[in-house]
C-alpha angles and dihedrals in degrees: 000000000000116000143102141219125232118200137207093249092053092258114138117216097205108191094008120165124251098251096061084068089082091047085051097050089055092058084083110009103049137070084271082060102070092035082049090077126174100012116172086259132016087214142078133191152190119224135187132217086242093060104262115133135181113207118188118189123202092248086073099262124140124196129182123185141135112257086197095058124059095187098065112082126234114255129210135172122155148203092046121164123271095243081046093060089047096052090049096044088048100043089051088051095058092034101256100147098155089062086061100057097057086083112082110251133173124226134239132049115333116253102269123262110284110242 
């Protein structure tokens, strides 16, 4: 699989394996998120060979988009479950991007990080 995990730190994981999405996730979604205090980011994110990426912020939104098409629109809900982010993350590494869009999203720019 081509993908590549972003963490909250700034570190890529370039051929990582499937299972290190839910450690990812809980860089800014479990109890180490908020130890982990100022981070370089407070956001992680999936992304596939093909563009799509999944960026989930510790204020609970979640974007997808494709950084290698401009002409399709960015993407954000939030709040979602936990199982929820792991099904998405998981669904954009292996290239299932028909399973994403069965959330409802809005589309447009995220709301900005809260300061």
């Amino acid at each position: 699989m081509a993908f590549t995990l972003v963490h909250r730190d700034g570190r890529r994981s370039e051929d990582a394996a499937l299972d290190d999405v839910l450690r990812l996730l809980a860089e800014v979604t479990g109890p180490a998120a908020a130890a982990a205090g100022s981070a370089a980011t407070d956001a992680v994110a999936v992304e596939h060979a093909a563009g799509w990426r999944l960026t989930v912020r510790a204020d609970g939104v979640v974007v997808f988009g494709n950084a290698l098409d401009e002409r399709v629109p960015d993407r954000h809900t939030r709040d979602l479950p936990p199982a929820a982010l792991v099904e998405l993350a998981e669904a954009v590494a292996v290239g299932s991007f028909y399973e994403t869009l069965d959330h409802e999203w809005r589309e447009g720019a995220p709301p900005p990080v809260p300061s």
